[in-house]
C-alpha positions as CSV (number, residue, x, y, z in Angstrom):
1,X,186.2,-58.0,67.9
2,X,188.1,-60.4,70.6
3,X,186.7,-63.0,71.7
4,X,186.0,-61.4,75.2
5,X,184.5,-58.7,73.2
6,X,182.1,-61.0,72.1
7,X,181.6,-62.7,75.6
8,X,180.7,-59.4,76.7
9,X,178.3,-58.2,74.0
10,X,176.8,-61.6,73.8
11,X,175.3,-61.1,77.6
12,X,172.9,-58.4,76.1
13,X,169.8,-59.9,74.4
14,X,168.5,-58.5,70.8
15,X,165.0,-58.7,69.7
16,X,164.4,-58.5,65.7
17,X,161.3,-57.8,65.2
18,X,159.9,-58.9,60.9
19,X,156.7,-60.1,59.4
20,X,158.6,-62.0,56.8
21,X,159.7,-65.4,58.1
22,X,162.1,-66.1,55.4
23,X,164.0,-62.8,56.9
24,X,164.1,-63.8,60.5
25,X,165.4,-66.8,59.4
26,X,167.7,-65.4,57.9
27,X,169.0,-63.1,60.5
28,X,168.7,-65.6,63.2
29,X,171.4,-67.9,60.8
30,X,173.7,-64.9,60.6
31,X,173.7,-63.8,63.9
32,X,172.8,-66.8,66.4
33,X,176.5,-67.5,66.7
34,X,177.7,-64.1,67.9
35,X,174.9,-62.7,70.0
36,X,171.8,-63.6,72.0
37,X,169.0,-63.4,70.0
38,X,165.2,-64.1,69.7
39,X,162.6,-62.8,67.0
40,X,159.0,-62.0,66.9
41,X,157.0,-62.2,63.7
42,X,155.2,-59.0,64.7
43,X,155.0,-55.5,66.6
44,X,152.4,-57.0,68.8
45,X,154.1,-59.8,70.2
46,X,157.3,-58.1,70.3
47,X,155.5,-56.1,72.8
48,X,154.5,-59.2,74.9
49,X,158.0,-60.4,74.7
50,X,159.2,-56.9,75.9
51,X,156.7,-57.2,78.9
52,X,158.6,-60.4,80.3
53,X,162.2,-60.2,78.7
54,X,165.0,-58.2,79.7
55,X,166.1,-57.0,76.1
56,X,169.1,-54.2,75.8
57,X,169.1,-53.9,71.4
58,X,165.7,-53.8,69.0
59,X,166.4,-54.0,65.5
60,X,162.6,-53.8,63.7
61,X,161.7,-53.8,60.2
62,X,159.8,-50.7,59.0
63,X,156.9,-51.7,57.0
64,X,154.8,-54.3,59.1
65,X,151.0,-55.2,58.9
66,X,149.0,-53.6,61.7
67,X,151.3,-51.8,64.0
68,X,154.3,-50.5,61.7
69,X,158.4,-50.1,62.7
70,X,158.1,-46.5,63.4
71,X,154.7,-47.2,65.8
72,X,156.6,-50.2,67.9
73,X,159.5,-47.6,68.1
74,X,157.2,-45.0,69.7
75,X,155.9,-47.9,72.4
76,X,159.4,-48.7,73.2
77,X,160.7,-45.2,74.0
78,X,158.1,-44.4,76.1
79,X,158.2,-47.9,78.0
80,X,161.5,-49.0,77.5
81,X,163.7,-45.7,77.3
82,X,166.9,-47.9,78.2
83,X,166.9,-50.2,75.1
84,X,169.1,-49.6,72.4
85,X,166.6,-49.2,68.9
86,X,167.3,-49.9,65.1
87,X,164.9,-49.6,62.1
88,X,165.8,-51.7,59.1
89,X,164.2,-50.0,55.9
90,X,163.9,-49.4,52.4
91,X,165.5,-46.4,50.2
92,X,161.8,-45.2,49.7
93,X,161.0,-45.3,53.1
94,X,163.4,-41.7,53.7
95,X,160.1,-40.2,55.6
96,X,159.7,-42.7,58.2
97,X,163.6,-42.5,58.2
98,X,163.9,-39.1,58.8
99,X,161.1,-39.2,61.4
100,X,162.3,-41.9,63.5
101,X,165.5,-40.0,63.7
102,X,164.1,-36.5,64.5
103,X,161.7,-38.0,67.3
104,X,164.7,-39.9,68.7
105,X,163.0,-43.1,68.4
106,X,166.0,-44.8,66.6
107,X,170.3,-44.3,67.2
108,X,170.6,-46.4,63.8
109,X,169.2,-47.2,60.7
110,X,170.0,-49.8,58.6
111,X,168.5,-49.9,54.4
112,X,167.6,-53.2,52.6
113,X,169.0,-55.4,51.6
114,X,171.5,-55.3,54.8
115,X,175.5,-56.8,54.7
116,X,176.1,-59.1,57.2
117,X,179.0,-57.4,57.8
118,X,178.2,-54.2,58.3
119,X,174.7,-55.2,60.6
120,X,177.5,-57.4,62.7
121,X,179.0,-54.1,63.1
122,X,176.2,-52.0,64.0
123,X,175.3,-54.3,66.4
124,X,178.4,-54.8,68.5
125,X,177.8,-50.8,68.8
126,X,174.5,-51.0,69.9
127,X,175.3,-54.0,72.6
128,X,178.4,-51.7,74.0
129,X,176.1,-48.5,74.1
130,X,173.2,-50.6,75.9
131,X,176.2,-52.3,78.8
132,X,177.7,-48.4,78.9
133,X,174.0,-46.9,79.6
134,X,173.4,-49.0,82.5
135,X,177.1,-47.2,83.9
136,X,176.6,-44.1,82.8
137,X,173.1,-42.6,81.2
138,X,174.6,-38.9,80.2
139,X,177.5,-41.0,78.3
140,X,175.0,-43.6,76.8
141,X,173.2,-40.1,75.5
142,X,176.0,-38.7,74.0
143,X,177.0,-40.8,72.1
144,X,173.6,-41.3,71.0
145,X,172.7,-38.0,69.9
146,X,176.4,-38.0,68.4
147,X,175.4,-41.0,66.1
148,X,172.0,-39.0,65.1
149,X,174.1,-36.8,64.1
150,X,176.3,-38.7,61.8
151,X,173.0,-40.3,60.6
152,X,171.5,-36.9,59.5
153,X,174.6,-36.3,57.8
154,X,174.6,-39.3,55.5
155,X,170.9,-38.6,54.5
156,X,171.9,-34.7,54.0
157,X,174.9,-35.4,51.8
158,X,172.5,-37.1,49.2
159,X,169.9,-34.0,49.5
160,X,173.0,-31.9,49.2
161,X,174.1,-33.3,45.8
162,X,170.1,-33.3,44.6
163,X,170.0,-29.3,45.6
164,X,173.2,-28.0,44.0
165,X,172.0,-28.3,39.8
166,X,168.1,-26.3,40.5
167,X,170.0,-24.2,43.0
168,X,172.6,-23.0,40.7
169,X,169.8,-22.1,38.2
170,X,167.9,-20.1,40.8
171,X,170.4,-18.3,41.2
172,X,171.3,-17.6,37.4
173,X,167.7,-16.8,36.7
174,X,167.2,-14.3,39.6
175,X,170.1,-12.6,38.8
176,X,168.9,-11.9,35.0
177,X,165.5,-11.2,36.6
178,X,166.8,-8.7,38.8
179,X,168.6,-7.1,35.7
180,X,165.1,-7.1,33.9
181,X,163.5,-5.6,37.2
182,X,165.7,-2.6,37.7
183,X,164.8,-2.0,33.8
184,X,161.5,-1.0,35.1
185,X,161.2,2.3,35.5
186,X,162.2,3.1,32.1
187,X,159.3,0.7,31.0
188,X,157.1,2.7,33.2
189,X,158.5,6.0,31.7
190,X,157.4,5.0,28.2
191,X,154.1,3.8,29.3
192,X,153.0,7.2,30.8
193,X,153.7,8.6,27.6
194,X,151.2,6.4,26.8
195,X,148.8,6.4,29.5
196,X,145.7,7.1,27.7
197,X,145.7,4.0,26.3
198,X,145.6,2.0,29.2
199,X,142.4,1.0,31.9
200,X,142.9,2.1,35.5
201,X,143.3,-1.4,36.7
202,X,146.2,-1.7,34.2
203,X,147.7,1.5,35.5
204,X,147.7,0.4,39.2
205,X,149.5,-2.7,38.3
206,X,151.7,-1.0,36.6
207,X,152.4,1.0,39.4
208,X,153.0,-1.8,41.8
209,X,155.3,-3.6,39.7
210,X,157.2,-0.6,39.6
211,X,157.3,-0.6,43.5
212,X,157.6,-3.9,44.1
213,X,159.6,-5.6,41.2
214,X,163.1,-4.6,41.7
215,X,162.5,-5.1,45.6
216,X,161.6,-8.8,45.1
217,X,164.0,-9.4,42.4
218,X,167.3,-8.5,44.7
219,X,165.3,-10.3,47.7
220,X,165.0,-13.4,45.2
221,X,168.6,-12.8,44.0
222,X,170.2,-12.5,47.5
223,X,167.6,-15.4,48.9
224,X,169.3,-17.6,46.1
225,X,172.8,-16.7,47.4
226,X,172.7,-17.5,51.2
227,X,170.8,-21.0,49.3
228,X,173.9,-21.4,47.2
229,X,176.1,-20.7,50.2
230,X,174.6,-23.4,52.8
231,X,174.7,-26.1,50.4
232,X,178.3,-25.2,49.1
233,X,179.3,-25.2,53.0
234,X,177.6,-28.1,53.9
235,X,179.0,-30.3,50.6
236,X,183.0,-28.9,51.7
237,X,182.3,-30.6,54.6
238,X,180.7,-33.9,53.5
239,X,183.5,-33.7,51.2
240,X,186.1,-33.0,54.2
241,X,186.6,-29.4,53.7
242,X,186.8,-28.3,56.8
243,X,187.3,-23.8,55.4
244,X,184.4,-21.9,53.5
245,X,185.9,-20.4,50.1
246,X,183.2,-17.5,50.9
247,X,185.3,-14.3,53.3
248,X,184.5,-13.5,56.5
249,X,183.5,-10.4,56.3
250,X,179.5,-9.5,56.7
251,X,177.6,-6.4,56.9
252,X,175.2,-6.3,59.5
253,X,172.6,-3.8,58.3
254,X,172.3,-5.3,55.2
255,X,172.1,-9.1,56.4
256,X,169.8,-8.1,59.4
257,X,167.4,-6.3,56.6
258,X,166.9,-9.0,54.3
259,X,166.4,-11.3,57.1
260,X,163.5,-9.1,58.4
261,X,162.3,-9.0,55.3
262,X,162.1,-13.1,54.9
263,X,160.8,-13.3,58.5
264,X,157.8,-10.6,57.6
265,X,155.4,-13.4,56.4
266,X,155.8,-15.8,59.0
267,X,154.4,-13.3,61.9
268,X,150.9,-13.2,62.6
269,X,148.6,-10.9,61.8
270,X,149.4,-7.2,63.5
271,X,152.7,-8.4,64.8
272,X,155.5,-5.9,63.5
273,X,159.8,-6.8,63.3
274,X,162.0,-3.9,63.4
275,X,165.9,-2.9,63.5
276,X,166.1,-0.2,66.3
277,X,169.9,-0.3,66.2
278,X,172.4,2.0,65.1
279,X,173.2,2.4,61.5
280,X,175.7,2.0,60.0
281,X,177.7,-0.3,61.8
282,X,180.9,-1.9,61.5
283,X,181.2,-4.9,59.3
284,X,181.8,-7.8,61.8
285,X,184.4,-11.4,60.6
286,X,181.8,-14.0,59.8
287,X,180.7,-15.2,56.4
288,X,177.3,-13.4,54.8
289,X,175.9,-17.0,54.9
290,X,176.7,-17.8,58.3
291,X,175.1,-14.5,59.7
292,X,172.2,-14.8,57.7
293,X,171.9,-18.6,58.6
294,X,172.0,-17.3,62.6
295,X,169.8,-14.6,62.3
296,X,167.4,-16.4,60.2
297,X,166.5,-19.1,63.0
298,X,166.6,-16.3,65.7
299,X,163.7,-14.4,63.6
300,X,162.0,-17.1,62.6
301,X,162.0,-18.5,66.4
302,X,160.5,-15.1,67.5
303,X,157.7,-15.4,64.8
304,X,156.9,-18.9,65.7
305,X,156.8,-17.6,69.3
306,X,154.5,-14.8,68.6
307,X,152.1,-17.5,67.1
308,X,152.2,-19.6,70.1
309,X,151.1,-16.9,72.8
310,X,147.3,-16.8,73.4
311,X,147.2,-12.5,74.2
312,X,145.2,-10.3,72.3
313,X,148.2,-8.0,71.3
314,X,150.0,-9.4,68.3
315,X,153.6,-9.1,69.7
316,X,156.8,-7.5,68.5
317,X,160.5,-8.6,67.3
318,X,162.8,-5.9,67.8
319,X,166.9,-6.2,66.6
320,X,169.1,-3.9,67.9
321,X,172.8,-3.6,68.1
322,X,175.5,-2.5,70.6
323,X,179.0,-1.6,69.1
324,X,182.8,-1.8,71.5
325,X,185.8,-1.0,70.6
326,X,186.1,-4.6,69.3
327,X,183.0,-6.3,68.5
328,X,179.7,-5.7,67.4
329,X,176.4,-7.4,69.2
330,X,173.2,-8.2,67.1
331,X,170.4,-8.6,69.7
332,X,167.0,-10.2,68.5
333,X,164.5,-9.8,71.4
334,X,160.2,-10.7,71.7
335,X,157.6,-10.2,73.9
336,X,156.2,-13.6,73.4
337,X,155.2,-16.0,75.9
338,X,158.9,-16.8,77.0
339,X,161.0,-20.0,78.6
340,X,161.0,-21.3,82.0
341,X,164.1,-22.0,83.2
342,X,163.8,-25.7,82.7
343,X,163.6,-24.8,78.6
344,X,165.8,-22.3,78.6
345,X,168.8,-24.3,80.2
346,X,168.5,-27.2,77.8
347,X,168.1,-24.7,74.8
348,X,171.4,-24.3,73.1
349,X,171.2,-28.2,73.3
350,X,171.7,-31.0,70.2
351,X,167.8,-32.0,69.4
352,X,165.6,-30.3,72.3
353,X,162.9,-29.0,71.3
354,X,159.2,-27.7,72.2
355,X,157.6,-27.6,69.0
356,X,156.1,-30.8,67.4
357,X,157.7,-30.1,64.1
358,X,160.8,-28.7,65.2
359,X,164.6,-30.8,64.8
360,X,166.1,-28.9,67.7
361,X,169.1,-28.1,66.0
362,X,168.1,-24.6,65.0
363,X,169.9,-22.3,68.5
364,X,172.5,-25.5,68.4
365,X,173.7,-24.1,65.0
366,X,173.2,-20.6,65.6
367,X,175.8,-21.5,68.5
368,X,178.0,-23.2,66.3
369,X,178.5,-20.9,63.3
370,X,178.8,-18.0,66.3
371,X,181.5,-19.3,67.7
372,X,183.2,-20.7,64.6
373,X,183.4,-17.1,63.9
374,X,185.2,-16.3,67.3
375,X,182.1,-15.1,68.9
376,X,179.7,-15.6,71.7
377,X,176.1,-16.7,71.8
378,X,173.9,-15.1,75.1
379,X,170.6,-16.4,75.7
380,X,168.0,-14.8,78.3
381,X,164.6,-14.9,79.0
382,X,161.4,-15.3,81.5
383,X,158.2,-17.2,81.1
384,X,156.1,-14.7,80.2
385,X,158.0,-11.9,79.4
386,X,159.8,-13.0,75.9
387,X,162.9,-13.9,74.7
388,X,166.6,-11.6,74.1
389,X,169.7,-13.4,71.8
390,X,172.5,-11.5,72.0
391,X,175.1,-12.5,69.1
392,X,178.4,-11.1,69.9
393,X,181.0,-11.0,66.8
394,X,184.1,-9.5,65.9
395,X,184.3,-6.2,65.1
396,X,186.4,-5.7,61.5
397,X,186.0,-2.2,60.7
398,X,184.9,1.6,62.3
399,X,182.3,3.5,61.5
400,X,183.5,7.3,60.4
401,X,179.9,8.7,60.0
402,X,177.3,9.2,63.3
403,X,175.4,6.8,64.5
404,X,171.6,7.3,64.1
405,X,168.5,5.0,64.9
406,X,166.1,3.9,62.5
407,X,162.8,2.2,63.3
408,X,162.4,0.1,60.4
């Protein structure tokens, strides 16, 4: 950085916040020279310091006696929105990591032991993000929920690399099991022939595995795929592969079955899901993972929404689709309790949310991997009167035999 870039940064004062005096020390000996500093020796009086200093950066160590990193970070979001906030923390520390980030209370973190260099770095950003808030908030925000972002994906790529080896062997196992399962019925022939020897209790299991076996072993086995797919997509891209090896070419009947299927257990009690579309349809140009990655949050939003209404009936999902000359439209609607405009305008947007435990990325990437595939992502809706997503994709093929509707 020039040294006007440092006249400049240097105008915006950083807190560091440590219980450890050795470490504030420390930082106060690597950084006095460059920026304006001061330190407090806990979350407390950081507070008091707060209350009559005009700080722009806060870079706070995690694990504190009495009021921890993540608890100070809290305070100073709700009172101090404008300030610029950092967590310094340990590798075992990934929870309060991941939390600080997903509650927006930090735009950096920063893992022990920290290089000067890199810390010098990090907080030249944060000085010129605090100066460019106080010209321009929606900027400031930006580039905040931008560097989340990037943050998520250095913590993902690690996950990523720890999922592939057990995935891989999911997948293996369920395809053998699914073999086995479709072997079934012939195991059930030769067991009639032998019925006499076997209790009633023993019979009706035997007849439910014969039912239910197979069904769950391709559920398990197709499960395991879209699993495989994600993390091979998200690794190409860690890794700068920008294409998906997987084709672009996805049945929607298929992918919108098994989806149900998953959703099933997360609706409450009485609530039903059904496909009231035309079948079959056209297969449509995005990947089998992508689809089911898109419909999977739309169905799972539904259910969670059927949870959060207080009526007596237990609510319905209904997917439906409407076919042109050129596309194909997958539309999820519910007759849960709905958005108010407010909601439904922010959305499709990077990290809003309205549920507690929710990341607020879930419509974001059903927007994304929509229009990746060169189509279009339609959301509508009332407070009170549910929620309709209309996924429009590309249509790849026509469909020679009449269309009929099925309830599900």
């Amino acid at each position: 950085m020039t040294s006007a870039g440092r006249s400049h940064t240097s105008s915006v004062l950083v807190l560091y916040v440590d219980d450890d005096h050795s470490n504030r020390v420390v930082f106060e000996h690597s950084f006095r020279g460059q920026f304006s500093l001061i330190t407090a020796p806990s979350a407390e009086e950081a507070l008091a310091l707060l209350e009559e200093r005009d700080v722009g950066v806060l870079v706070t160590d995690q694990r504190m006696p009495g009021m921890s990193g993540n608890e100070l970070l809290e305070e100073v979001k709700q009172r101090w929105p404008e300030i610029v906030r950092v967590v310094i923390t340990a590798y075992s520390d990934l929870d309060a990591i991941l939390k600080a980030i997903n509650d927006g209370l930090v735009a950096r973190y920063v893992v022990k032991p920290w290089d000067r260099e890199e810390l010098t770095g990090l907080l030249e950003w944060a000085c010129e993000v605090h100066l460019l808030g106080r010209r321009d908030q929606a900027v400031k925000a930006h580039l905040l929920n931008t560097e989340r972002l990037a943050v998520v994906g250095s913590l993902t790529a690690g996950a990523l690399h720890d999922l592939s080896t057990p995935l891989s062997s999911l997948l293996t196992n369920s395809e053998v099991l699914r073999r086995y399962a479709h072997a079934v019925p012939a195991i059930a022939e030769l067991a009639k022939a032998h019925a006499y020897t076997l209790v009633k209790s023993e019979r009706q299991r035997l007849q439910e595995l014969v039912r239910d076996l197979p069904l769950l072993a391709d559920d398990m086995f197709e499960t395991a795929e879209v699993a495989v797919g994600i993390v091979r997509q998200m690794a190409g891209l860690v890794a700068g592969r920008s294409g998906s090896e997987e084709q672009a070419v996805a049945d929607p009947v298929v992918i919108t079955r098994h989806v149900m299927s998953l959703c099933r257990r997360e609706l409450p009690k009485g609530a039903r899901v059904a496909y009231v579309g035309p079948q079959p349809l056209p297969h449509v140009r995005i990947t089998p993972t992508d689809l089911t990655r898109v419909l999977l949050n739309l169905l799972m939003n539904a259910a969670q929404a059927l949870r959060r209404t207080d009526r007596v009936a237990p609510g319905t999902i209904e997917v439906d689709a409407v076919m042109t000359a050129t596309s194909v439209s997958i539309v999820v609607s519910d007759d849960g309790p709905g958005m108010s405009p407010d909601v439904l305008d922010k959305a499709t947007k990077e990290f809003f949310t309205t549920r507690v435990d929710g990341s607020g990325l879930g419509l974001t990437q059903c927007r994304r991997l929509t229009e990746r595939a060169g189509g279009t992502l339609k959301l509508e809706s009332r407070q009170g009167q549910g929620v309709r997503v209309t996924v429009m994709l590309p249509r790849l093929d026509v469909v020679k035999e009449p269309a009929t509707r099925d309830a599900g």
